[in-house]
C-alpha positions in Angstrom: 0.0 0.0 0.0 1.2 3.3 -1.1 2.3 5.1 2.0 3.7 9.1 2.4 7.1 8.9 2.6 8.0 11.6 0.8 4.8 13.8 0.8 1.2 13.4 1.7 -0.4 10.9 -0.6 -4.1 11.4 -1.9 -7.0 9.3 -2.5 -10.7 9.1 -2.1 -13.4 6.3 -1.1 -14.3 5.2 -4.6 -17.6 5.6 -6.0 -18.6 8.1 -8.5 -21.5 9.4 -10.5 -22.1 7.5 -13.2 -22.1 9.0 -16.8 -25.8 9.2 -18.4 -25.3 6.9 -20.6 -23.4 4.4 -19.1 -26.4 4.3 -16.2 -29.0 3.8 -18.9 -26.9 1.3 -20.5 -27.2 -0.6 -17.2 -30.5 0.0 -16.3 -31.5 -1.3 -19.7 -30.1 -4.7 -19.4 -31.5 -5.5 -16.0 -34.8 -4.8 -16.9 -34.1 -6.2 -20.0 -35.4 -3.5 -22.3 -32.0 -4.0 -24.2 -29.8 -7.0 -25.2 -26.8 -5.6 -26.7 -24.3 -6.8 -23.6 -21.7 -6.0 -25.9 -22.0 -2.9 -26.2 -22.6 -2.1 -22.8 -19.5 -3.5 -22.1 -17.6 -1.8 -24.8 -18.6 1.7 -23.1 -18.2 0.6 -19.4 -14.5 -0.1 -20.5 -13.9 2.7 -22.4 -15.8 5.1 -19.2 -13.5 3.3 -16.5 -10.2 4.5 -18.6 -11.9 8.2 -18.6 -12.2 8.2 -15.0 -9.4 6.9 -13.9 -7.5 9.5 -16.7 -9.2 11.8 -14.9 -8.2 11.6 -11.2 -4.6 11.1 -12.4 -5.5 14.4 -14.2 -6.8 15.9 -10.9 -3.8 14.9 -9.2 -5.3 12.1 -7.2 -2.9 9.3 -6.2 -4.9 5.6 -5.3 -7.4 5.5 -7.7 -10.6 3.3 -8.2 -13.0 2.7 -11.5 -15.8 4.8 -9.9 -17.4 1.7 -9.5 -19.0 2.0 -12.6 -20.0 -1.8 -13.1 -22.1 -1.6 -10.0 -26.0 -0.5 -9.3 -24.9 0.7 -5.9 -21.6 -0.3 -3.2 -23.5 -2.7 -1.3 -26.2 -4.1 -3.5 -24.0 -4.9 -6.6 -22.8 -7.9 -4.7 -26.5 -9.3 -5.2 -25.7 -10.8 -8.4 -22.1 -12.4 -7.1 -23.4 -14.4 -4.3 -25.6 -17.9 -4.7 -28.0 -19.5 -2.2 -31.0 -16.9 -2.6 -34.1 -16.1 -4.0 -35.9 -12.9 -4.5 -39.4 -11.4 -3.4 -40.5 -8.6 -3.8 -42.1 -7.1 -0.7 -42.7 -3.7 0.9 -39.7 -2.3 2.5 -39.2 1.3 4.6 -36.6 3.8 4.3 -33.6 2.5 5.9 -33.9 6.0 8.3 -37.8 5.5 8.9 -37.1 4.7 12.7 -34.1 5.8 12.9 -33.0 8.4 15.6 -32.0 11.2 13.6 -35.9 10.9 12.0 -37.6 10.8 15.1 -36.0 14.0 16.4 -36.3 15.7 12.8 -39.2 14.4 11.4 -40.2 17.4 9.2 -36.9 17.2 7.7 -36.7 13.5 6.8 -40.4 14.2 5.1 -40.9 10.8 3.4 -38.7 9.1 6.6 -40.8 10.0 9.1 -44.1 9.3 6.9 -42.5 5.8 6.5 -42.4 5.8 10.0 -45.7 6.6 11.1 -46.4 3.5 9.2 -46.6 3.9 5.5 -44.4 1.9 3.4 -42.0 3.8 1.2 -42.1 1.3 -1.9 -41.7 -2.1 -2.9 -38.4 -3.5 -3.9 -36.7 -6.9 -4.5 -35.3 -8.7 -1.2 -32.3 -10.7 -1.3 -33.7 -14.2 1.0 -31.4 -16.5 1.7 -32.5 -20.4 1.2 -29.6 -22.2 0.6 -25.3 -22.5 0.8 -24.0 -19.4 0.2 -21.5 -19.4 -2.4 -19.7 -17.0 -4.8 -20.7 -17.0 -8.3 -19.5 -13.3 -9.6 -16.3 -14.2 -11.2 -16.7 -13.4 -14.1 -18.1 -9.9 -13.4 -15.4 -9.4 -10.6 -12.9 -10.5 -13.9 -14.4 -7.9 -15.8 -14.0 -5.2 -13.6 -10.1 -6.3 -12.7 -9.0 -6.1 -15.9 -10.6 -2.8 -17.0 -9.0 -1.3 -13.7 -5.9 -3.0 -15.0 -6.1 -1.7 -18.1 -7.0 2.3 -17.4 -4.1 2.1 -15.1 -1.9 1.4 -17.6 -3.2 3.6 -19.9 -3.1 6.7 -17.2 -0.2 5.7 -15.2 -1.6 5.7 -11.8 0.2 4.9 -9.0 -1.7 2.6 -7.3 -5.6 1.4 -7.7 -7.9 0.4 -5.1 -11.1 -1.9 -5.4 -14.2 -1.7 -2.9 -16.2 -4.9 -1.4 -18.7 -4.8 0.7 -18.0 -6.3 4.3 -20.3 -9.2 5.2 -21.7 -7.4 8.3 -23.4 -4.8 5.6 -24.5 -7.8 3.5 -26.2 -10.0 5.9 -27.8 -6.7 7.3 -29.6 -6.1 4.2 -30.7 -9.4 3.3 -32.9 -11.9 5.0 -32.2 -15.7 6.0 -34.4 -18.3 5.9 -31.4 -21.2 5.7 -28.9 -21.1 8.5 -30.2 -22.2 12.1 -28.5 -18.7 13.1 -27.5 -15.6 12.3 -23.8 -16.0 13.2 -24.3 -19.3 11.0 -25.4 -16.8 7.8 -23.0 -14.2 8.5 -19.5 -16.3 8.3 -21.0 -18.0 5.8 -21.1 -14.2 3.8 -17.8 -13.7 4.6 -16.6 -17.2 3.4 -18.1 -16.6 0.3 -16.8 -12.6 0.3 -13.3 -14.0 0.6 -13.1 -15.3 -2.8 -13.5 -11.7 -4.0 -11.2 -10.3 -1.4 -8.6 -12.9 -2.4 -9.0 -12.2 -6.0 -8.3 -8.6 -5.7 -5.4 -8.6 -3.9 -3.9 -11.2 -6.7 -4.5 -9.1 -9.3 -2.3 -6.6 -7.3 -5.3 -4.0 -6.4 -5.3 -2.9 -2.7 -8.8 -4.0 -1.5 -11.4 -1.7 0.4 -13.6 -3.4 3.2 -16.4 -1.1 2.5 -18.4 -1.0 6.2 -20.6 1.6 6.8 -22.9 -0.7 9.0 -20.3 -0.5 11.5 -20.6 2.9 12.6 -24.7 3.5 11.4 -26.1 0.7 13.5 -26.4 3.0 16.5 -28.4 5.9 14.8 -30.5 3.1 12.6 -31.4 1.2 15.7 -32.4 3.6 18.4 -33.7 1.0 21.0 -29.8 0.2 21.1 -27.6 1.5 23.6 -23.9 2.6 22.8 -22.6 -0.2 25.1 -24.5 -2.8 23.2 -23.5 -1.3 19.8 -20.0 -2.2 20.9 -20.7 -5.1 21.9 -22.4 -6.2 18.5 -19.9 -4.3 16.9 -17.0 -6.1 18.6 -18.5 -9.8 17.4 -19.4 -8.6 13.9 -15.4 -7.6 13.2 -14.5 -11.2 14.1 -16.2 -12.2 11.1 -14.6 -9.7 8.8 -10.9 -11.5 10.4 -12.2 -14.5 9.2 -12.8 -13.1 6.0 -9.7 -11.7 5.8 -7.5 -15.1 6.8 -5.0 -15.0 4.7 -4.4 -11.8 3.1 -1.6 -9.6 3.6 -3.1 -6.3 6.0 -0.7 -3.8 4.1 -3.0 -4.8 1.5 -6.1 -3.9 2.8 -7.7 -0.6 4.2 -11.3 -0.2 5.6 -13.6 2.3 5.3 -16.6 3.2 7.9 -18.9 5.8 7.6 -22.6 7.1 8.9 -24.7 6.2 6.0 -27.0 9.4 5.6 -25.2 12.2 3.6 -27.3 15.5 4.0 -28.8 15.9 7.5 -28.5 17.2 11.2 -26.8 13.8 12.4 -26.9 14.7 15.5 -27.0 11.2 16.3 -24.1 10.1 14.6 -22.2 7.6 16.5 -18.8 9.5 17.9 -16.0 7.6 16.9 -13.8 7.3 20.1 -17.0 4.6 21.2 -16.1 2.6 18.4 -12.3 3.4 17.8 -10.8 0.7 19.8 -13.2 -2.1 18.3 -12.1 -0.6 14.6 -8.4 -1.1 15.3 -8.8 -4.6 15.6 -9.6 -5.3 12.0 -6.5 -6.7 10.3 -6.0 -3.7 7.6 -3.2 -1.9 6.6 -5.0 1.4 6.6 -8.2 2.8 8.2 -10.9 5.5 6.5 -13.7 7.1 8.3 -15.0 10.5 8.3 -13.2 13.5 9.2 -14.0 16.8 7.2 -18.1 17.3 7.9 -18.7 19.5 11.1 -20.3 16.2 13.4 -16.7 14.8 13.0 -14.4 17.7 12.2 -13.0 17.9 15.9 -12.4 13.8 16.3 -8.6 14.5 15.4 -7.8 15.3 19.0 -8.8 11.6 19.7 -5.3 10.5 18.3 -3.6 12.3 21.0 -4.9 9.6 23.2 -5.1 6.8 21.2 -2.1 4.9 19.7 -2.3 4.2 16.3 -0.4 0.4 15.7 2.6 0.1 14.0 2.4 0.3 10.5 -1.0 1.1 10.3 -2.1 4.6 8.3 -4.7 6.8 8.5 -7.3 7.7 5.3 -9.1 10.7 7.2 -11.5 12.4 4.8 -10.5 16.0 4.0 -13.2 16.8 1.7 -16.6 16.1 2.3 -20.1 14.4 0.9 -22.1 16.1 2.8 -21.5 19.5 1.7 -21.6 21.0 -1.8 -19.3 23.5 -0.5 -16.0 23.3 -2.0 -12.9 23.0 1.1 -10.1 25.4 0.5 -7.1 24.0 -0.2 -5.7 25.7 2.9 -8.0 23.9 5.1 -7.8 20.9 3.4 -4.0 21.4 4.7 -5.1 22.0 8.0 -6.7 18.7 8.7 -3.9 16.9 7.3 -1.3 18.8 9.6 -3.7 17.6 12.8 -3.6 14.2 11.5 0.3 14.1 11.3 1.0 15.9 14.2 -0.9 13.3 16.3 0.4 9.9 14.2 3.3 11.3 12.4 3.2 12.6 8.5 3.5 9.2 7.1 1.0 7.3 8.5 -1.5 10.2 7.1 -3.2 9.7 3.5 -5.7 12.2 2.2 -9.1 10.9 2.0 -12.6 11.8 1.5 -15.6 11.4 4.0 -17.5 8.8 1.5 -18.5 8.3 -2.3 -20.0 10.4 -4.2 -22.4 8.3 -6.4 -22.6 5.5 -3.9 -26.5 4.5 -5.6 -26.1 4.8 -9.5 -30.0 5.0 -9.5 -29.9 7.9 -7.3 -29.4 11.6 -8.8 -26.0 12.9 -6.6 -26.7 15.0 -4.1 -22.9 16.4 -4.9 -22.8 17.1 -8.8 -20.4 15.7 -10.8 -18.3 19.0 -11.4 -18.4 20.1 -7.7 -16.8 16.2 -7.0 -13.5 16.8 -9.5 -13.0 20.7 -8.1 -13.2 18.8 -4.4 -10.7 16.4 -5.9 -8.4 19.3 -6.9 -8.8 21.0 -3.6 -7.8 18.1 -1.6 -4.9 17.7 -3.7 -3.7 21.2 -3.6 -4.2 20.6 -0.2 -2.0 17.6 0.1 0.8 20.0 -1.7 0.5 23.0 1.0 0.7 20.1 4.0 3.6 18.5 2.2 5.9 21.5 1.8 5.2 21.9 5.2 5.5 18.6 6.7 8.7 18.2 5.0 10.2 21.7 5.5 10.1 21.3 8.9 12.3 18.6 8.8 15.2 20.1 6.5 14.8 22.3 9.4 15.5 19.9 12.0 18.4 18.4 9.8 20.2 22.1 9.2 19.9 23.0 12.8 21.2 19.6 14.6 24.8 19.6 12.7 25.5 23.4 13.4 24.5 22.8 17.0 26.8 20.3 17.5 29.7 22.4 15.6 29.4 25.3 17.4 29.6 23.5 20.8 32.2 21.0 19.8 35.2 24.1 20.1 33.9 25.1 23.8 34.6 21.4 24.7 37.9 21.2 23.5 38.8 24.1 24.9 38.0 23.1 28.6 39.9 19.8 27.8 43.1 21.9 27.5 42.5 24.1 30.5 
């Protein structure tokens, strides 16, 4: 993994808005209004090598494809996994009960009338009633190779590739096979390790995308924080298990709140969740860092020690505003972050995706996303000249220290 060694290194969480095109290319096919595959696949290669041209454009360092190939981070992995069935049945808004919509009902509007007991819309559920297995190899071979091939083309640094973790997985679907849920869920992450495996292979640095982690507590307000750690703390187990085997400087996880533009008051504070987080074996840990409910959780690191040779992805540039950070205070977070775990353990995130539901219109347009992108790495520039000025600092004023203080000494000697 791509550390900062010699200035501060820049990525972001991976998903991006769709093109037009490429989205009704998609849509198309599932609902099978169109059967030209080939030509879907033609411009989903030719759209990854655009976007990944573009960050290396923008400046950004660890690239992904946008996750162009997916209808959304955590429901793409629908058609990769065997053992289920679909029904459709009614389903709420994931925030109909949540804490943030019973305190702020009149903002979440169709939340809160979800809540009161009318059912947002019918959708397809994912039931499980049989083995789990994997069965998206080919589309996971699709997608490595088009990644393979834009970074080639664009000569990126480094790539990274998102999978969901099993806790979001097993938390969106239903089982009707396994005598328990613990039964389902390392079941999940067996079959999730055949994609995690795969990634790595083809020399990509794999994302643990986890955002149930850190949103159970505000999407289950009958839940108090001490037994959100405690489900927490057995639910990373499982994402061990499905990391047996793979190298942790090849892996970095990303956590993150789930709703984009509201109060979030209730926002679980990361120093509950902190220590239980560490304990996943990654190489690299992202979360978010740049919105205003999580702006101030860099003092935590003065308390808490980061492990040796872990790093830091701490978003600088946020999802939840369509205001555009300064570069100057995109610096400004970074220098926190290095002053409290040290310059190279620090890389330049963002908060979350910005296209994280292809179906669903970005609440960040497109262009505001790429002049973020340029902000964070102008950013990343103004830390690094001063992150590493301050050492030729250090290493000018040690030697002439010692010089002027070496002739005082020798002069005693010979009184």
């Amino acid at each position: 993994m791509k550390q900062s060694t010699s200035r501060i290194v820049t990525t972001h969480v991976g998903s991006l808005a769709r093109p037009p095109a490429l989205f009704q290319a998609m849509r198309a096919l599932d609902e099978g209004a169109s059967s030209d595959r080939a030509g879907y696949e033609t411009m989903l290669k030719r759209e990854v090598a655009d976007v990944v041209r573009r960050q290396v454009e923008a400046g950004i360092d660890v690239v992904s494809d946008g996750e162009y190939s997916k209808p959304g981070f955590a429901v793409y992995v629908n058609s990769r996994l065997g053992g289920y069935t679909t029904r459709q049945i009614p389903r709420a808004s994931p925030w109909a009960d949540s804490r943030e919509a019973r305190e702020f009902p009149e903002f979440y509007g169709l939340e809160s009338r979800t809540f009161a007991g009318t059912i947002s819309s019918w959708s397809n559920q994912m039931i499980c009633t049989g083995p789990v297995t994997y069965k998206g190899q080919d589309l996971l071979s699709r997608d490595l190779v088009n990644l393979k091939a834009a970074v080639a083309a664009a000569g990126a640094a480094e790539a990274f590739v998102p999978s969901i973790s099993p806790i979001d997985v097993v938390s969106n679907q239903r089982n009707e096979y396994y005598r328990t849920d613990d039964e389902f869920l390392y079941a999940v992450a067996d079959a999730l390790r055949v994609e995690y495996k795969a990634i790595v292979d083809a020399g990509f640095v794999l994302q643990i995308d986890d955002p149930r982690l850190s949103s159970h507590y505000v999407s289950n307000p009958g839940l108090t924080v001490k037994e959100v750690r405690r489900w927490a703390a057995s639910r990373i187990e499982a994402i061990n298990h499905a990391l047996s085997g793979i190298p942790e400087d090849r892996v970095r996880y990303h956590t993150c709140y789930g709703i984009n533009m509201g109060p979030r008051v209730h926002d679980l504070e990361l120093r509950h969740v902190i220590d239980i987080i560490l304990k996943i074996k990654a190489g690299a840990y992202s979360f978010e860092a740049a919105n205003q409910r999580h702006d101030h959780e860099w003092r935590l690191w003065e308390d808490v020690k980061l492990p040796k040779g872990k790093s830091l992805i701490p978003g600088c540039i946020t999802h939840a505003s369509v205001l555009v950070e300064h570069p100057q205070l995109v610096a400004d977070r970074i220098l926190r972050y290095a002053s409290v775990v040290g310059r190279e353990n620090v890389i330049a995130g963002a908060d979350c995706g910005f296209g994280t539901q292809a179906s669903s219109s970005p609440e960040i347009h497109p262009t505001i996303v790429w002049a973020k992108f340029r902000s964070l790495v102008e950013g990343a520039k103004l830390a690094s000249k001063e992150l590493w000025k301050r050492t030729a600092r250090k290493a000018k004023a040690k030697p002439a220290r010692r010089t002027a203080q070496r002739p005082r000494r020798r002069a005693g000697r010979a009184r």
